[in-house]
C-alpha positions as CSV (number, residue, x, y, z in Angstrom):
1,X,-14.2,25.0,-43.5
2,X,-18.0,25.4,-42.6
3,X,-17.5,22.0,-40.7
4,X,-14.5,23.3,-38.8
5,X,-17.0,26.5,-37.6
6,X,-19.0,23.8,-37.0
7,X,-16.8,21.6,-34.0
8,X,-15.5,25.4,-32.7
9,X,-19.0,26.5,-31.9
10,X,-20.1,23.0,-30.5
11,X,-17.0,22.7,-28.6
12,X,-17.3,26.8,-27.4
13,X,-21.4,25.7,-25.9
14,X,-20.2,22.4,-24.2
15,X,-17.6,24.3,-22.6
16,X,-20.0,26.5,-21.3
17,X,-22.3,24.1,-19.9
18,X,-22.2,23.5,-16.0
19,X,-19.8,20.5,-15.4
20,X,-20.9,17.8,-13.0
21,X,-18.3,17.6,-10.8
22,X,-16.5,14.2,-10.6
23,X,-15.6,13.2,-7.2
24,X,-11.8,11.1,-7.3
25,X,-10.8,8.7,-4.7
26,X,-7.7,10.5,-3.1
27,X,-5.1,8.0,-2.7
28,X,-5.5,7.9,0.9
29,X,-9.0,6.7,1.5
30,X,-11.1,3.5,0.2
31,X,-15.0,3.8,-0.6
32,X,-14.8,0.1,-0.1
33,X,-13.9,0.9,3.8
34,X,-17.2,2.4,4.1
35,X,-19.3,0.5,6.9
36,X,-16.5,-1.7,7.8
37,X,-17.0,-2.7,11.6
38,X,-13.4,-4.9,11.7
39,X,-10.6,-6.4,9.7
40,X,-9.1,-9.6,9.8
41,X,-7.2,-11.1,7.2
42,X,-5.0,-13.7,6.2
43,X,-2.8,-14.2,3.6
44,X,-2.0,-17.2,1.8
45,X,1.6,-16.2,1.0
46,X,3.3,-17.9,-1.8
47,X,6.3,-15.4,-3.2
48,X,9.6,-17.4,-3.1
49,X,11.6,-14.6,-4.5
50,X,13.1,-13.0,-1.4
51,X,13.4,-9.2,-2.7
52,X,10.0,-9.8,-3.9
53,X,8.8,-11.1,-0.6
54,X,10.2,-8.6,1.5
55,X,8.5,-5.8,-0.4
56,X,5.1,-7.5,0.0
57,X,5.8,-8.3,3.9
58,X,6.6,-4.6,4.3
59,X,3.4,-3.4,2.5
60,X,1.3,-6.3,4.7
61,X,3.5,-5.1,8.1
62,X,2.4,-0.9,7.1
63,X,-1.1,-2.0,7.2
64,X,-0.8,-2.1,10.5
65,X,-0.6,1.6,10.8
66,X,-2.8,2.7,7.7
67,X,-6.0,4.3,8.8
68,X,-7.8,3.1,6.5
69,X,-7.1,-0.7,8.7
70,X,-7.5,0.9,12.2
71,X,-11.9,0.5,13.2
72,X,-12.9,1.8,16.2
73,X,-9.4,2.5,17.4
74,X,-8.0,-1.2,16.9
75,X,-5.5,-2.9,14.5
76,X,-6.5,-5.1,12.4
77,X,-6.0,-8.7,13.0
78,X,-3.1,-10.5,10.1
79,X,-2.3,-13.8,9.5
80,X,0.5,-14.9,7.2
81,X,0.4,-18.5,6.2
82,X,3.5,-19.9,4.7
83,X,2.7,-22.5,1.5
84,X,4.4,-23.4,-1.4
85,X,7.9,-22.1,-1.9
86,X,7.5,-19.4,0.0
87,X,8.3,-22.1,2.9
88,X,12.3,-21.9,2.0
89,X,12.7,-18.0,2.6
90,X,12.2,-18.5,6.6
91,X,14.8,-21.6,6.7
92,X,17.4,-20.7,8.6
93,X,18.9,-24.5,6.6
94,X,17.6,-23.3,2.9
95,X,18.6,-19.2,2.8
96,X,22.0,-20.0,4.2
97,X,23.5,-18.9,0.8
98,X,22.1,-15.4,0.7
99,X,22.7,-14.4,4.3
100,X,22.1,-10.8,3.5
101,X,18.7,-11.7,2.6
102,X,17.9,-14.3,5.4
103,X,19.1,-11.8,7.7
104,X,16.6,-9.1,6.0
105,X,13.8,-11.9,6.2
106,X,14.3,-12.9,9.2
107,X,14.2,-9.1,11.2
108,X,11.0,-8.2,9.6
109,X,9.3,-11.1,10.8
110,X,10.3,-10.8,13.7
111,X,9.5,-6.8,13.9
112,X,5.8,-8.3,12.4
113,X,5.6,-10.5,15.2
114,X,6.5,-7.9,17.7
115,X,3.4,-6.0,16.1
116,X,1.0,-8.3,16.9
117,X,1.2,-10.2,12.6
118,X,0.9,-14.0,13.1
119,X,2.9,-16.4,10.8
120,X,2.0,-19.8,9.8
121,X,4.7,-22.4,7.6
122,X,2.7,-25.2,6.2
123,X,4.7,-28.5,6.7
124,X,3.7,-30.3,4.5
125,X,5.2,-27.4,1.5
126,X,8.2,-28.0,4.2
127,X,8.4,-31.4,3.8
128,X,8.0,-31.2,-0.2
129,X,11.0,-28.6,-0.5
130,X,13.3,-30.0,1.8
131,X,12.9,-27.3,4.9
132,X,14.0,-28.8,8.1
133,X,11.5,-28.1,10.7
134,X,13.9,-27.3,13.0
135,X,15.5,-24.8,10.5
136,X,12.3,-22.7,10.5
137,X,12.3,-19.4,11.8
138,X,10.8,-19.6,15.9
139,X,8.4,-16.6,15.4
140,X,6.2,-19.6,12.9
141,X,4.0,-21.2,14.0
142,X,4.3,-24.6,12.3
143,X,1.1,-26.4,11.1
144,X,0.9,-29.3,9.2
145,X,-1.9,-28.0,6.2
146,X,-1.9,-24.5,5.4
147,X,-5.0,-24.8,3.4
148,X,-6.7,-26.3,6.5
149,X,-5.8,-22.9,8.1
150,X,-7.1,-21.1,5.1
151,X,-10.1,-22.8,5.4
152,X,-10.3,-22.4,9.4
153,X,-9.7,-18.6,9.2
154,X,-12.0,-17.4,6.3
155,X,-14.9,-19.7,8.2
156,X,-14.0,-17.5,11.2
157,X,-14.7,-14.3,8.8
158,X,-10.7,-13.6,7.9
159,X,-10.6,-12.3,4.4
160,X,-8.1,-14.2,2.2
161,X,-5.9,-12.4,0.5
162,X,-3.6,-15.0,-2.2
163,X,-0.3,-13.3,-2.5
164,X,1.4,-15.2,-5.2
C-alpha cells in the first residue's frame, strides 16, 4: 500500500514538471532536405514483379512534384536504369502474356518520359533474359552495362538509390 502512495505521488510531481517539448517530423517535410542545393538521382531498378514495379515507378514519377524535390524552383533530375529482371517488364516480346500489365507499364513510362525521368535497359541483363532489343520499350535508352552507368552517374554527384 505505502508503495502504491509512493508511485501516485511520484507520478502526480513528474506530471507537474515543465515538459520539453518534442518537435515531430510532420510527414511532409525532411530534416535531411535541409541545405540541399540540387537533386539528382538514379535508380538502379531491379523489381521484376510488375504490380510491384508500377507502385515504385509511381512513387519515383510523384517525386517530381513533391516539394520536398523541387530546389530553387527546379525538378530534380531522375534516372531509371533498367538491370536484372527488371529488363523483361518493358519488352514489348516478354510481357506479351499480361497485356493489361504491359499496357500499364508501358503508359507510365512513357508519362515519366514526358516529365522529363530518363530510362536506361542494361543489355547485357537483356541479353541474359532473353529480351529482344528490338522488343524494348522506345522511351529506353539502351546501354550495354548498367553498372557502368551507375558508376558514371554517382561520379557525376547522382545519388543511387537500389530499388530491389
Amino acid at each position: 500500500m505505502k508503495r502504491s502512495i509512493f508511485l501516485i505521488v511520484v507520478l502526480f510531481f513528474l506530471g507537474l514538471m515543465p515538459q520539453e517539448k518534442v518537435q515531430a517530423q510532420t510527414e511532409d517535410t525532411y530534416e535531411a532536405m535541409e541545405g540541399v542545393s540540387s537533386v539528382n538521382t538514379v535508380f538502379d531498378f531491379r523489381i521484376s514483379d510488375p504490380v510491384i514495379a508500377l507502385s515504385h515507378l509511381n512513387l519515383i514519377h510523384g517525386m517530381l512534384e513533391d516539394p520536398n524535390m523541387i530546389i530553387n524552383g527546379e525538378q530534380p533530375e531522375i534516372i531509371i536504369v533498367l538491370v536484372g529482371p527488371s529488363v523483361n517488364l518493358v519488352s514489348t516480346e516478354k510481357m506479351k502474356d499480361n497485356p493489361a500489365a504491359k499496357d500499364k507499364i508501358a503508359k507510365k513510362i512513357s508519362d515519366m518520359t514526358a516529365d522529363g525521368i530518363r530510362f536506361e535497359i542494361c543489355m547485357t541483363a537483356a541479353h541474359a533474359f532473353g529480351v529482344p532489343a528490338d522488343s524494348v520499350l522506345p522511351e529506353i535508352v539502351q546501354v550495354k552495362n548498367g553498372w557502368i552507368s551507375l558508376v558514371g552517374y554517382q561520379q557525376q554527384g547522382y545519388s543511387m538509390i537500389a530499388d530491389f
